[in-house]
N, C-alpha and C positions, 0 to 999 in steps of 0.2 A: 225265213229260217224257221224251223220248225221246233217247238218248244222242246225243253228241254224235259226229261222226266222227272229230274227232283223237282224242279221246279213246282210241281203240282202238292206235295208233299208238304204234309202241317209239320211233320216233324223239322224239316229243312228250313221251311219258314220261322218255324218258331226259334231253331239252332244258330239263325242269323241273329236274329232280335234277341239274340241271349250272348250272341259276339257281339254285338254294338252294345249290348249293357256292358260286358265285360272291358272293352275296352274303354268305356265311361270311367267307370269302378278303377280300375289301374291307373288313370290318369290323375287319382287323386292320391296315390303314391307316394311314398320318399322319393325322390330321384337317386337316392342308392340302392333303392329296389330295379330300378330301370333294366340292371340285366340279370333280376334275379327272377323277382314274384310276378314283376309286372309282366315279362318276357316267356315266362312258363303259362303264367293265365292264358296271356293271350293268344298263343299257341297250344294250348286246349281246347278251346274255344272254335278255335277255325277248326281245327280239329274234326269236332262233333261235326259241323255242318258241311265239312270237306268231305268228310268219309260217306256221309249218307250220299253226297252228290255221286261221287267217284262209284261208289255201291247201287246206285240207281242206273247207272250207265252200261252197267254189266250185263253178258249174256245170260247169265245161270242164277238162277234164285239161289241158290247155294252161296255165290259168290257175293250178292248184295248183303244175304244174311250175315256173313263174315265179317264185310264192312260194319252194318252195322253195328254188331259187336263192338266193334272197335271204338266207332264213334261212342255208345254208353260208356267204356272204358277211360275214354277220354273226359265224359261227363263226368269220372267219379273222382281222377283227376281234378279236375275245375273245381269239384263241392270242396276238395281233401286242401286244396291251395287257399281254397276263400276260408276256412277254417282258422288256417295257420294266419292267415292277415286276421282274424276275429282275435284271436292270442294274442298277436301282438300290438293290437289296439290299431290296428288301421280300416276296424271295419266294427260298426255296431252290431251288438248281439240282435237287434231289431233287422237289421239291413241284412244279418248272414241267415235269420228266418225268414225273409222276402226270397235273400237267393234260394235259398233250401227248397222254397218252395215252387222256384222256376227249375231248378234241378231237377223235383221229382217229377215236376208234369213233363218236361221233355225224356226223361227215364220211359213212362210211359209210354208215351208217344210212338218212344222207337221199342221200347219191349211189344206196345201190340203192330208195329211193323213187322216184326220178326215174327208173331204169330200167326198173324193173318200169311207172309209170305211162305212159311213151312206149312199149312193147312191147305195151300197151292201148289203146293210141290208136286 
């Protein structure tokens, strides 16, 4: 079977390892967050890394660009949720600058996918 195209892709790679962190981080949770914070995180999370896959699959540079879109959107989601756990004391002001800072490198990532892929158009 023949590899997949996101597959090859730092951004995807990295959009996993930042949904296994996330689902780490949520499981230290209230269990009354269970269908609130932890259930939104974690559905950000796949999110980022689903769209960029789903966007890599696609016929038209247009279209993957879209995706990705989406997927950062979804990142900004994920910073905006870890925030609100930093509020409410479910998450160190230390621990929401580690995230912050996995947030903006994967930001990147896919902003200069979306670069590189309109520079090809």
């Amino acid at each position: 079977m023949k590899t997949k195209p996101h597959k090859n892709l730092e951004a995807w790679k990295k959009a996993i390892e930042l949904t296994v962190k996330t689902y780490r981080l949520t499981e230290t949770l209230p269990t009354d967050e269970r269908f609130g914070l932890t259930a939104q995180m974690r559905r950000a999370a796949i999110s980022v890394a689903s769209n960029i896959a789903e966007g890599a699959a696609k016929d038209k540079k247009k279209e993957f660009i879209r995706y990705l879109h989406t997927a950062r959107a979804s990142l900004s989601e994920l910073d905006t949720q870890a925030v609100i756990c930093k509020e409410l004391g479910y998450l160190s002001a230390k621990a929401l600058d580690l995230l912050g800072e996995e947030f903006e490198r994967e930001s990147k990532l896919i902003t200069g996918l979306i670069k590189f892929l309109r520079k090809t158009e």
